[in-house]
mmCIF file of the N, C-alpha and C atoms, coordinates in Angstrom:
data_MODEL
# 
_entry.id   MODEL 
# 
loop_
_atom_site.group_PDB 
_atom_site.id 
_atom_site.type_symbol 
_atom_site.label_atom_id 
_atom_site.label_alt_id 
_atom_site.label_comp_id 
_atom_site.label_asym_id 
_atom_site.label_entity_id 
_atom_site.label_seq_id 
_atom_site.pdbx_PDB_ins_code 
_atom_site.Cartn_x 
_atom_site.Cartn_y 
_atom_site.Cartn_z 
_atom_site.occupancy 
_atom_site.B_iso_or_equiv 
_atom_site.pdbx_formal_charge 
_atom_site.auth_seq_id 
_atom_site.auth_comp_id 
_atom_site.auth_asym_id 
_atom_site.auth_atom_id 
_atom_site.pdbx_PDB_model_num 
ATOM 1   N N  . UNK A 1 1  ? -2.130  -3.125  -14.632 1.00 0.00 ? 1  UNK A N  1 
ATOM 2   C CA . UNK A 1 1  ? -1.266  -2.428  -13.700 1.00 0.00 ? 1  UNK A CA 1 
ATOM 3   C C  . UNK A 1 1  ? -1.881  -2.472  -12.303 1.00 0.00 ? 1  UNK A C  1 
ATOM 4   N N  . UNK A 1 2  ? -0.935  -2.276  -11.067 1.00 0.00 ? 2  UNK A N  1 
ATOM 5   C CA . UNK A 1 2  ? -1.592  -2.428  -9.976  1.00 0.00 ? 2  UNK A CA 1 
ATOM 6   C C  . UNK A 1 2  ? -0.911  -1.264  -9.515  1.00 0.00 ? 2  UNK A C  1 
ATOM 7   N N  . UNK A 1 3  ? -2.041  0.070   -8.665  1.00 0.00 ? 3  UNK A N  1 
ATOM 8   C CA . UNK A 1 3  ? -1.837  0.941   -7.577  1.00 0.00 ? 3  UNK A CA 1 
ATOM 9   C C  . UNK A 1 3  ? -1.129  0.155   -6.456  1.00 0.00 ? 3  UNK A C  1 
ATOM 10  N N  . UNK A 1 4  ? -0.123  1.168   -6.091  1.00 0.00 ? 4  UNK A N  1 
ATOM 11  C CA . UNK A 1 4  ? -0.101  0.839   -5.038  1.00 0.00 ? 4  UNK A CA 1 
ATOM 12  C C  . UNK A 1 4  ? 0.399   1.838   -3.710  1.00 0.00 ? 4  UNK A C  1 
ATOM 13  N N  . UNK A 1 5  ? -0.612  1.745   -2.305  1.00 0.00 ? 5  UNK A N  1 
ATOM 14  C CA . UNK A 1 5  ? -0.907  2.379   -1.463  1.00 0.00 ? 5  UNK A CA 1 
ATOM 15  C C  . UNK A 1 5  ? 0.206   2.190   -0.309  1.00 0.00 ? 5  UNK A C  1 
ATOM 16  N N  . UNK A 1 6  ? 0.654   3.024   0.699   1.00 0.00 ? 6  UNK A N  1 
ATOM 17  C CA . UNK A 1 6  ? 1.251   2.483   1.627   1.00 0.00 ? 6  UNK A CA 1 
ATOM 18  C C  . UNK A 1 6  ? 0.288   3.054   2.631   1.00 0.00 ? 6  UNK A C  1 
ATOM 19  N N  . UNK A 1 7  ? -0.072  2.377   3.890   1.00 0.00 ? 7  UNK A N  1 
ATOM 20  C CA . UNK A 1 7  ? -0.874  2.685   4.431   1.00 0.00 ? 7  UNK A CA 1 
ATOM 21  C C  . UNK A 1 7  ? -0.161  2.638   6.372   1.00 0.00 ? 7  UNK A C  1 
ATOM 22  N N  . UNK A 1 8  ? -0.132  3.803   6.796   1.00 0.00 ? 8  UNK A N  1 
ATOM 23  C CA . UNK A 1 8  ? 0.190   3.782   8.258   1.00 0.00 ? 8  UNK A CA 1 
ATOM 24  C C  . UNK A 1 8  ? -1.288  3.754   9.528   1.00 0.00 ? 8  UNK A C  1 
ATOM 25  N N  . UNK A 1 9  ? -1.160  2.645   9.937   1.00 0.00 ? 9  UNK A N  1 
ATOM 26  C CA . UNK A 1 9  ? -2.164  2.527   10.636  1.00 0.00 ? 9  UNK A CA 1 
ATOM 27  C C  . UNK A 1 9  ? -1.797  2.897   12.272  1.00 0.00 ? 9  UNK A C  1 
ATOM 28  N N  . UNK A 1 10 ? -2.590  2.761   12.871  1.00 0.00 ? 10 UNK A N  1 
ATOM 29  C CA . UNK A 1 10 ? -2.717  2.977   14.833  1.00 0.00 ? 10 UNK A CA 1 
ATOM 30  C C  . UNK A 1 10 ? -2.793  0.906   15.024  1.00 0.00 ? 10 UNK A C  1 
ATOM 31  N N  . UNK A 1 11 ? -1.225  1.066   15.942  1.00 0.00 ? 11 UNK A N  1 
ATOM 32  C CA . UNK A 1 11 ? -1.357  -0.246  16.201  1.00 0.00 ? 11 UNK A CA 1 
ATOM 33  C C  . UNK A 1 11 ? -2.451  -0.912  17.040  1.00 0.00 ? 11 UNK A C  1 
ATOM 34  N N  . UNK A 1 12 ? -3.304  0.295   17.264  1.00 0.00 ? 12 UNK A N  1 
ATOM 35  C CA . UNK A 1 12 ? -4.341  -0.659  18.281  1.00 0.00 ? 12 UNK A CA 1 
ATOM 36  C C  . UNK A 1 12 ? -5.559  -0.662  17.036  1.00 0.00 ? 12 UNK A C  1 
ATOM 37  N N  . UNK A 1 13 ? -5.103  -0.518  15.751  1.00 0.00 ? 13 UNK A N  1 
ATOM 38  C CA . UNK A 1 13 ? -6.161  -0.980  14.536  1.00 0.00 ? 13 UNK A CA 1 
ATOM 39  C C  . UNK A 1 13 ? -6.160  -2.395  14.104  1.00 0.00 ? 13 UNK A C  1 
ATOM 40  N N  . UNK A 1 14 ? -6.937  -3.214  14.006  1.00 0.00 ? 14 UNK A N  1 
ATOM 41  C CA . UNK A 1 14 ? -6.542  -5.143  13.687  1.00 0.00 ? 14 UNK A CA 1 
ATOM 42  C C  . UNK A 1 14 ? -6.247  -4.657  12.615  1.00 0.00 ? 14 UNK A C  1 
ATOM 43  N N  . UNK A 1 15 ? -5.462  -5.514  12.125  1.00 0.00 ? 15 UNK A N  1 
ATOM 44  C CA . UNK A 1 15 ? -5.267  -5.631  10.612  1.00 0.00 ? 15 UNK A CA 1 
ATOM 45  C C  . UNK A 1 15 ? -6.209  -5.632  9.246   1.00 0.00 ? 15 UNK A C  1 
ATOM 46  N N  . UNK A 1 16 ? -7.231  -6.433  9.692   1.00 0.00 ? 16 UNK A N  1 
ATOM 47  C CA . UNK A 1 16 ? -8.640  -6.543  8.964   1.00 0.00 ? 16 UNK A CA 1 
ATOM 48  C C  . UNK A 1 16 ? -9.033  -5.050  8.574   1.00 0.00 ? 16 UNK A C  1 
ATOM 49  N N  . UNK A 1 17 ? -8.717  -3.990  9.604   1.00 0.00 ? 17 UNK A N  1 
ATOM 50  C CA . UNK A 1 17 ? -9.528  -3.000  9.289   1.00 0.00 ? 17 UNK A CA 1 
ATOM 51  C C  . UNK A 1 17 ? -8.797  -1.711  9.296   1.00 0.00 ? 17 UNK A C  1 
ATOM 52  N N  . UNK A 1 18 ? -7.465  -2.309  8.644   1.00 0.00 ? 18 UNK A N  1 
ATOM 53  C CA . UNK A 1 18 ? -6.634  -1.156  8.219   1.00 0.00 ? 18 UNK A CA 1 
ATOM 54  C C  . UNK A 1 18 ? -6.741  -0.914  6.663   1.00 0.00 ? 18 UNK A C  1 
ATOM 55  N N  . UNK A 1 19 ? -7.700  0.376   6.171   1.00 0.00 ? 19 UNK A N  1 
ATOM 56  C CA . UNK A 1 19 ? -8.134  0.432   5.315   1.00 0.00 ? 19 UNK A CA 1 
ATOM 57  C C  . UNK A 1 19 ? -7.245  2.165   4.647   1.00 0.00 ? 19 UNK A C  1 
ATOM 58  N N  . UNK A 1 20 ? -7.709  2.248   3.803   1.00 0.00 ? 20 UNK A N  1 
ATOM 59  C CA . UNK A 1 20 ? -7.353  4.491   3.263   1.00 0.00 ? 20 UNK A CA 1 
ATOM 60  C C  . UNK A 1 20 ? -8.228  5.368   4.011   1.00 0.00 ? 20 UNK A C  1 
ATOM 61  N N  . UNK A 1 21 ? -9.071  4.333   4.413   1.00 0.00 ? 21 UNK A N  1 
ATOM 62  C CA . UNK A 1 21 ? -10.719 5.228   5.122   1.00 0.00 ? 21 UNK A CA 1 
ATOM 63  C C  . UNK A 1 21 ? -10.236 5.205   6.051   1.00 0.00 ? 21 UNK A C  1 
ATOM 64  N N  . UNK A 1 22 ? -9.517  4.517   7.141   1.00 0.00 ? 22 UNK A N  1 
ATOM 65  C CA . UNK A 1 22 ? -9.029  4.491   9.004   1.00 0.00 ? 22 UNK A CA 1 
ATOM 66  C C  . UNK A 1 22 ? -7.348  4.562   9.079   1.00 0.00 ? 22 UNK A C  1 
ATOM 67  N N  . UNK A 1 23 ? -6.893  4.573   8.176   1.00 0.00 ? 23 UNK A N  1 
ATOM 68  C CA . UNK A 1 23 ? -5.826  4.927   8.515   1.00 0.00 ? 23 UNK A CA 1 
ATOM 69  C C  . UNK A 1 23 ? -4.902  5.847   8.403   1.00 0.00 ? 23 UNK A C  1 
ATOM 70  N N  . UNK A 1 24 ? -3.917  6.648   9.518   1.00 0.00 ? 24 UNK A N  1 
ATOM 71  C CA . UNK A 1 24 ? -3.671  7.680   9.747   1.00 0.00 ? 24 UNK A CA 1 
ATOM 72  C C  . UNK A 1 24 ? -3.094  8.250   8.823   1.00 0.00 ? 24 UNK A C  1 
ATOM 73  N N  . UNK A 1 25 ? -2.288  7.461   7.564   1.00 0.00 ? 25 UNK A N  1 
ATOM 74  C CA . UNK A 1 25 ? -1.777  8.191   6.163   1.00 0.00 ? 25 UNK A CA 1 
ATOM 75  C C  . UNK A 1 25 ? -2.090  7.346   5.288   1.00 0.00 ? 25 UNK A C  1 
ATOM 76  N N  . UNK A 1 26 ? -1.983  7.699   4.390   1.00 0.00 ? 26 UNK A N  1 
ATOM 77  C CA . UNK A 1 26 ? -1.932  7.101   3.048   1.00 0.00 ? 26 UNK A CA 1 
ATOM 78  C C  . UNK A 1 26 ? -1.223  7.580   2.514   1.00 0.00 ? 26 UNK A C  1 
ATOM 79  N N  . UNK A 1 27 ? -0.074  6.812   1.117   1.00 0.00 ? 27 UNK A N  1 
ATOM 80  C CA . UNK A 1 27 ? 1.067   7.526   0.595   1.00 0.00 ? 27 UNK A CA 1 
ATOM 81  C C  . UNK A 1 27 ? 0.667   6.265   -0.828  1.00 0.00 ? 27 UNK A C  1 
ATOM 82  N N  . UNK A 1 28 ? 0.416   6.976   -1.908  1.00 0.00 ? 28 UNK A N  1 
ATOM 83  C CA . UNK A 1 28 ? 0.726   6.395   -2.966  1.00 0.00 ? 28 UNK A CA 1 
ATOM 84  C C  . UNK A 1 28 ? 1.570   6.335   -3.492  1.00 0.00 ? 28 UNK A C  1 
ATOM 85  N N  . UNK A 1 29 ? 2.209   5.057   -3.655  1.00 0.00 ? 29 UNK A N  1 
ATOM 86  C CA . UNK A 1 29 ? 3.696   4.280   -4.351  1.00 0.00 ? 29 UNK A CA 1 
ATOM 87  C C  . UNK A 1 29 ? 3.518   4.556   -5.700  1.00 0.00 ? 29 UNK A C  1 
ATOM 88  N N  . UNK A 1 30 ? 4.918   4.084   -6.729  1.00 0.00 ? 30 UNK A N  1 
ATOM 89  C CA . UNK A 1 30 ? 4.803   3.852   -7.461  1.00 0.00 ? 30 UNK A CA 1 
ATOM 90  C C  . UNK A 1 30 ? 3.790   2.354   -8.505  1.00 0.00 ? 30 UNK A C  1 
ATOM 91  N N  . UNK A 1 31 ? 3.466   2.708   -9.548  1.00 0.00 ? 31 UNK A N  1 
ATOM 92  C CA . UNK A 1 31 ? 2.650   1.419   -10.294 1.00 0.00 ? 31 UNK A CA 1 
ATOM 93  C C  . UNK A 1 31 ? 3.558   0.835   -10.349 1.00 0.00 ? 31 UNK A C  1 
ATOM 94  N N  . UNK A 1 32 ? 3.120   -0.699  -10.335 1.00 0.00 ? 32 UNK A N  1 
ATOM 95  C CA . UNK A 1 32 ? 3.962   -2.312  -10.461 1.00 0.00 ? 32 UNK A CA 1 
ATOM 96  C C  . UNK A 1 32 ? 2.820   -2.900  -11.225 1.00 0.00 ? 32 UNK A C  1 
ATOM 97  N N  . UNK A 1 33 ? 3.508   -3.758  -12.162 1.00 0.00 ? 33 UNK A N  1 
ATOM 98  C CA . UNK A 1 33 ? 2.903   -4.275  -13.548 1.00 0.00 ? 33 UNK A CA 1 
ATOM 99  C C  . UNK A 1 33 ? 2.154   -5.796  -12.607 1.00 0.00 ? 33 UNK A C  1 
ATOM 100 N N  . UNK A 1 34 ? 2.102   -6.351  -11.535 1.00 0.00 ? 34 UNK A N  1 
ATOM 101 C CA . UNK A 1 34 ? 1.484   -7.260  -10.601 1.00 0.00 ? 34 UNK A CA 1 
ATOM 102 C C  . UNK A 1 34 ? 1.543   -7.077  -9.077  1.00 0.00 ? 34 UNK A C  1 
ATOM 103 N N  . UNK A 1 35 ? 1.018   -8.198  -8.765  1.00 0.00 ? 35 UNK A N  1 
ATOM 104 C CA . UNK A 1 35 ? 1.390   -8.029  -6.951  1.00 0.00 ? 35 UNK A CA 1 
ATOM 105 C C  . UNK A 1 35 ? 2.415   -7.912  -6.093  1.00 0.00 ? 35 UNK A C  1 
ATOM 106 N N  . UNK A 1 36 ? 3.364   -9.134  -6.741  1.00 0.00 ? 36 UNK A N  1 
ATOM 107 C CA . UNK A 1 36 ? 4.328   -9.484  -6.150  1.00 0.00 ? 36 UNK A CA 1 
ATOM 108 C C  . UNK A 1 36 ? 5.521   -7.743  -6.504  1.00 0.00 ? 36 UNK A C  1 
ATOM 109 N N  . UNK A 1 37 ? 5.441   -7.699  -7.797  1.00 0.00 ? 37 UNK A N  1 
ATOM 110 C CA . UNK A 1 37 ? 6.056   -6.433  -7.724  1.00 0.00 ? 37 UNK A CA 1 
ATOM 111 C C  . UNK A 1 37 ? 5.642   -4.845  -6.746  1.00 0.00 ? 37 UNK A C  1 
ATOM 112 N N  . UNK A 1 38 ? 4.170   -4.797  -7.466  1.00 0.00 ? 38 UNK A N  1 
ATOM 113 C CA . UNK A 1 38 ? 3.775   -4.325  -5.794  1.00 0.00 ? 38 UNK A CA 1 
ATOM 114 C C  . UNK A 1 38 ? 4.271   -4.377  -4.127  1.00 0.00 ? 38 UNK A C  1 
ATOM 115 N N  . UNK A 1 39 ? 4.230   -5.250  -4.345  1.00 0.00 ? 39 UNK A N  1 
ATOM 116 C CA . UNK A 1 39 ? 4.931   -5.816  -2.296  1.00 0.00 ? 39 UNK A CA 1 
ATOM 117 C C  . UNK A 1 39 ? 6.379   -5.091  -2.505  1.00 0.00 ? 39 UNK A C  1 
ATOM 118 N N  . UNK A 1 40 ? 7.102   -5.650  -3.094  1.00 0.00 ? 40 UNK A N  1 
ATOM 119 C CA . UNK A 1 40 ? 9.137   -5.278  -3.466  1.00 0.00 ? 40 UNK A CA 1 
ATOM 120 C C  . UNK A 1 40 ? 8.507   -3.435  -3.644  1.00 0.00 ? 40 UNK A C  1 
ATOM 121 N N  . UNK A 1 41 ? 7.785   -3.343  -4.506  1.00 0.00 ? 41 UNK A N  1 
ATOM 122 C CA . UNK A 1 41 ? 7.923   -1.542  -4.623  1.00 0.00 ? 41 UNK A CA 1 
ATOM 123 C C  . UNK A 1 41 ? 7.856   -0.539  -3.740  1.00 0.00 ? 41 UNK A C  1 
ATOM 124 N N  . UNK A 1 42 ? 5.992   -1.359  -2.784  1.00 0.00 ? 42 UNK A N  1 
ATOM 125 C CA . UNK A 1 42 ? 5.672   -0.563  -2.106  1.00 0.00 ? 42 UNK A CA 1 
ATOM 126 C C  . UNK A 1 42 ? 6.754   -0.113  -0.966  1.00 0.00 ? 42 UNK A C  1 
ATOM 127 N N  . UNK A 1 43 ? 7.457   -1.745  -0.515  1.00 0.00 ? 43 UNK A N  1 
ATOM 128 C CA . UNK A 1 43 ? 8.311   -1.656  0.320   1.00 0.00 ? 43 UNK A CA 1 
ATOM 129 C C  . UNK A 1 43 ? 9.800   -1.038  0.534   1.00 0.00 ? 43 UNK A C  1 
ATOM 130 N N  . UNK A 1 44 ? 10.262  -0.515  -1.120  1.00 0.00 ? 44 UNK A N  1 
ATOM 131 C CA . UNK A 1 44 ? 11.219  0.000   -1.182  1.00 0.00 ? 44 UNK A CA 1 
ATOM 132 C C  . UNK A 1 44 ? 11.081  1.525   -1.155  1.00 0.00 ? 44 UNK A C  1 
ATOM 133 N N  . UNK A 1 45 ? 9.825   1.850   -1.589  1.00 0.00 ? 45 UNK A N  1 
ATOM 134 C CA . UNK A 1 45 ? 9.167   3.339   -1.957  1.00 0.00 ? 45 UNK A CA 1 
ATOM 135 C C  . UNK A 1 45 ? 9.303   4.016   -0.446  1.00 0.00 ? 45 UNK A C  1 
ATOM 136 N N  . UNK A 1 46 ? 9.465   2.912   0.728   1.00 0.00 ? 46 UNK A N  1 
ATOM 137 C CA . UNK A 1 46 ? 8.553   3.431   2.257   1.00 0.00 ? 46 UNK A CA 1 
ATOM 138 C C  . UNK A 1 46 ? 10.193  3.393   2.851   1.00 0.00 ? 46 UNK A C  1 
ATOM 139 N N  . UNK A 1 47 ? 10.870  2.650   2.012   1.00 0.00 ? 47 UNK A N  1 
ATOM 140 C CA . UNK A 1 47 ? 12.021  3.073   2.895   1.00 0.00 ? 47 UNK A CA 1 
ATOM 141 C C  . UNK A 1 47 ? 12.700  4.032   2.065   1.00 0.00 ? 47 UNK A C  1 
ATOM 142 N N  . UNK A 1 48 ? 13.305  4.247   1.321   1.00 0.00 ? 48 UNK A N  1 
ATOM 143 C CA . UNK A 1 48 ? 13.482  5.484   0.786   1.00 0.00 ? 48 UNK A CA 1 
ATOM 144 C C  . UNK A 1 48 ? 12.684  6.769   1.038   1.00 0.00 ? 48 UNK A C  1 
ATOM 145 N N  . UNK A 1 49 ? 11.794  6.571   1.433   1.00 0.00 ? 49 UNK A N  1 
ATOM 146 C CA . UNK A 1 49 ? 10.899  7.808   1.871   1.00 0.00 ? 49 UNK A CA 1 
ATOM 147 C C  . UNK A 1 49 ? 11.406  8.629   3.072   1.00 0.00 ? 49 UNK A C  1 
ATOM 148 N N  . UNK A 1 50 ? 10.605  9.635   3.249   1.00 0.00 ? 50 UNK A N  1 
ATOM 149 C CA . UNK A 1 50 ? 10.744  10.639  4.900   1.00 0.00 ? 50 UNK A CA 1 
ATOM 150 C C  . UNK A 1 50 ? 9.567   10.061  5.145   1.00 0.00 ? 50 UNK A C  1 
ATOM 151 N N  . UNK A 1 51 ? 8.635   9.336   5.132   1.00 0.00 ? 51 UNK A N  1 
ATOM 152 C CA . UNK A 1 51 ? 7.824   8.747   5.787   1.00 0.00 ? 51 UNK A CA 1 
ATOM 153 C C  . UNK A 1 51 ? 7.870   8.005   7.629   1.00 0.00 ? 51 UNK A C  1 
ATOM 154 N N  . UNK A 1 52 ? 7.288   8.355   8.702   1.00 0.00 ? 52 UNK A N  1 
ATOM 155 C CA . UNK A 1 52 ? 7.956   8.190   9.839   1.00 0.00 ? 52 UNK A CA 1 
ATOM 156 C C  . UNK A 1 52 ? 7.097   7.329   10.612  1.00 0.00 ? 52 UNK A C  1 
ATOM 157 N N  . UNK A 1 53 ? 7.374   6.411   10.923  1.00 0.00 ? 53 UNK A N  1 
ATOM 158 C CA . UNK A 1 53 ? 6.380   5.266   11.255  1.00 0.00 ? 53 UNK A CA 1 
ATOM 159 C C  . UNK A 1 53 ? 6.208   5.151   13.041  1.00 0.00 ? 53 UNK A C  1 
ATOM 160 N N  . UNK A 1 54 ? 5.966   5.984   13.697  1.00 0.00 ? 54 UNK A N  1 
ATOM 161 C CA . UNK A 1 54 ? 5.877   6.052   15.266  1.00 0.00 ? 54 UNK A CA 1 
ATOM 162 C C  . UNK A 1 54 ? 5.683   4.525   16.226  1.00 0.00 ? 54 UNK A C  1 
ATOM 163 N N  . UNK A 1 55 ? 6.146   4.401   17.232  1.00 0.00 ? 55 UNK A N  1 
ATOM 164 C CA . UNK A 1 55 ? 6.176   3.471   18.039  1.00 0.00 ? 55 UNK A CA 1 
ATOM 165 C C  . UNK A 1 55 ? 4.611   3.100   18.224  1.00 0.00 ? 55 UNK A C  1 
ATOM 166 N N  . UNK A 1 56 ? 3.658   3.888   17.808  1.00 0.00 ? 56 UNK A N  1 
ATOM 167 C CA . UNK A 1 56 ? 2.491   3.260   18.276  1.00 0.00 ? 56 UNK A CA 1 
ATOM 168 C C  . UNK A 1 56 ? 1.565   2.923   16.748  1.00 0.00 ? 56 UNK A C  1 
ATOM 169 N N  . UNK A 1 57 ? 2.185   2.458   15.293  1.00 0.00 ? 57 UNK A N  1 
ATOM 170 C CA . UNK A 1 57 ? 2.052   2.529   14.415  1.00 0.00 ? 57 UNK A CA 1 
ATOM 171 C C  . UNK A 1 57 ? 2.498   1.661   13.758  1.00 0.00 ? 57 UNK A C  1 
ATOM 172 N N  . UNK A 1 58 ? 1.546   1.240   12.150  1.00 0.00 ? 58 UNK A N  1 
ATOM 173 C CA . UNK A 1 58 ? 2.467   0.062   11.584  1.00 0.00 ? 58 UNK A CA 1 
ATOM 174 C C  . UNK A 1 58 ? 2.182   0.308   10.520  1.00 0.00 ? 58 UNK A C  1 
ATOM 175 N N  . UNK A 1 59 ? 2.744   -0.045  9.321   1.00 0.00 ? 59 UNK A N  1 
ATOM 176 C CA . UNK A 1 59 ? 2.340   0.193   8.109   1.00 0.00 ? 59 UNK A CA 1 
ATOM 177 C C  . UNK A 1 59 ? 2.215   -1.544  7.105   1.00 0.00 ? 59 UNK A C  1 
ATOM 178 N N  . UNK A 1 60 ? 1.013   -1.013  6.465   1.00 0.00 ? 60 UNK A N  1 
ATOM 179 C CA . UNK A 1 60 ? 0.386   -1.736  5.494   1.00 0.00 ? 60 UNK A CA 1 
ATOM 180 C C  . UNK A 1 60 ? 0.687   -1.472  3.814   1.00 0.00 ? 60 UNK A C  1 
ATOM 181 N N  . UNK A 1 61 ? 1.284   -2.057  3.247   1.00 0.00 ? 61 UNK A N  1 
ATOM 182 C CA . UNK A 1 61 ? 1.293   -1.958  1.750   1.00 0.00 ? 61 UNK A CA 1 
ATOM 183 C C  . UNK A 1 61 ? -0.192  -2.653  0.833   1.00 0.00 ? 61 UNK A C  1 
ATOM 184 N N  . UNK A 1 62 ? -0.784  -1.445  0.425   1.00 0.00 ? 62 UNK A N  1 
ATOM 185 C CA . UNK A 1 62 ? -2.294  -2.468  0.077   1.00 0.00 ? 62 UNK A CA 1 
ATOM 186 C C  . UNK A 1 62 ? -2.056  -2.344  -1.612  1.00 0.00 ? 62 UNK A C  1 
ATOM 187 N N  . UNK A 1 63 ? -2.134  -3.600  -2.205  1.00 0.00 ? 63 UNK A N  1 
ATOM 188 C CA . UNK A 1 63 ? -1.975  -3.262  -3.829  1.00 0.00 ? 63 UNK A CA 1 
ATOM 189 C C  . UNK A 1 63 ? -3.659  -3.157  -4.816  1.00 0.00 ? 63 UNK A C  1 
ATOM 190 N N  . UNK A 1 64 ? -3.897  -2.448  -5.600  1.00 0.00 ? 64 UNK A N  1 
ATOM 191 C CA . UNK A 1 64 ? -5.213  -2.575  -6.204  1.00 0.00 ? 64 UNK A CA 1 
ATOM 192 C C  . UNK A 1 64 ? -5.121  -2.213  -7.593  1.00 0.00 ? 64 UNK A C  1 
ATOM 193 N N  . UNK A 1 65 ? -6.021  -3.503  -8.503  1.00 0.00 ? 65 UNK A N  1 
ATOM 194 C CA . UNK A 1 65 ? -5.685  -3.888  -9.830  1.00 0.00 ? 65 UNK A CA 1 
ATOM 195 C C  . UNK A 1 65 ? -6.138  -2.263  -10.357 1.00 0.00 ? 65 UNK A C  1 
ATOM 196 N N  . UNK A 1 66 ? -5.210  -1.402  -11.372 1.00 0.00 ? 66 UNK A N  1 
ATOM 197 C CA . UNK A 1 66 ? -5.948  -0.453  -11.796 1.00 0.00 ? 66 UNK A CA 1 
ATOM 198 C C  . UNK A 1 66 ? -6.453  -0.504  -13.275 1.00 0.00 ? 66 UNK A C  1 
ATOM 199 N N  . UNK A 1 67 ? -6.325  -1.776  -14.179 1.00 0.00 ? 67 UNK A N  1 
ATOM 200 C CA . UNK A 1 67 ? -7.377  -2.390  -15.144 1.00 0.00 ? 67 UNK A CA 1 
ATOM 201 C C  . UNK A 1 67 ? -8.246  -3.534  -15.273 1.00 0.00 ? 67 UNK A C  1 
ATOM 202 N N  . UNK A 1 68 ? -8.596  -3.858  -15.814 1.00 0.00 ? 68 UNK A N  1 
ATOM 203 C CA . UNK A 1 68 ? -8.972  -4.844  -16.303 1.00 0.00 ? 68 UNK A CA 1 
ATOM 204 C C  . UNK A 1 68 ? -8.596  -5.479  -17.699 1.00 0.00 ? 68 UNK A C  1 
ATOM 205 N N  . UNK A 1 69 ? -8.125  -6.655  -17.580 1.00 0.00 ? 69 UNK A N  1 
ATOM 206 C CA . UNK A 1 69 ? -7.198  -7.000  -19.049 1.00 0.00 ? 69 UNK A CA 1 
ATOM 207 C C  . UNK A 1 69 ? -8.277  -7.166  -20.122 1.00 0.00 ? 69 UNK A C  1 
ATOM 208 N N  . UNK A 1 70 ? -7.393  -7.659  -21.259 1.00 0.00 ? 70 UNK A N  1 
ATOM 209 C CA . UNK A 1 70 ? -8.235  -6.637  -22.853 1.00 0.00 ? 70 UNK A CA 1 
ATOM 210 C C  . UNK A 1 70 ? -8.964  -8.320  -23.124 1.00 0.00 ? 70 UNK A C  1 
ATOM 211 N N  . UNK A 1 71 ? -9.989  -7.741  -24.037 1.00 0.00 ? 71 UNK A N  1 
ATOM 212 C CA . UNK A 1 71 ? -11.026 -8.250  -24.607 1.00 0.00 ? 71 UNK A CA 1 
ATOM 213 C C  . UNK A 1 71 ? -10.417 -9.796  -25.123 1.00 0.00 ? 71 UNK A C  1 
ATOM 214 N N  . UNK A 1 72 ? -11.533 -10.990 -24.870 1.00 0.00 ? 72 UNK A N  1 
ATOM 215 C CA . UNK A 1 72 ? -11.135 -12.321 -25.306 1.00 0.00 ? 72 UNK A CA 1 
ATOM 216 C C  . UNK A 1 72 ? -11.645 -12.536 -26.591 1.00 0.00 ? 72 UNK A C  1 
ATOM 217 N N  . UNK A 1 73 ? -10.999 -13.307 -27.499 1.00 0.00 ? 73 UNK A N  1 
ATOM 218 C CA . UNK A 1 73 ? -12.160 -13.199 -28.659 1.00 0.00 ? 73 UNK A CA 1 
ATOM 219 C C  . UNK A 1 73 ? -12.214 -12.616 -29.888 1.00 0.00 ? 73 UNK A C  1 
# 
């Protein structure tokens, strides 16, 4: 399964270093069973939301694996 984060940053943040640690919100999405579902979720989760994204602001969808798959063997 993959977390997934929506992240509102300060547009004068590079991208590189728009992280949960520097940026001005964090909003946890719903789980998506991969990435690509991740991206479609996070992005539907942020518009359906009251989430408010200010003129001097941008938001980041960050996805992160929350297992590790089962034993080989």
């Amino acid at each position: 399964m993959v977390k997934v984060l929506i992240l509102v940053c300060a547009l004068s943040l590079p991208r590189a270093e728009c992280k949960p640690e520097t940026a001005r919100a964090v909003v946890q999405g719903p789980e998506a069973a991969n990435a690509t579902t991740c991206m479609f979720r996070g992005q539907a989760y942020l518009a359906g939301s009251a989430i408010r994204v200010g003129r001097n602001e941008w938001v980041k969808v960050l996805c992160q694996r929350t297992e590790i798959g089962g034993n080989v063997g």
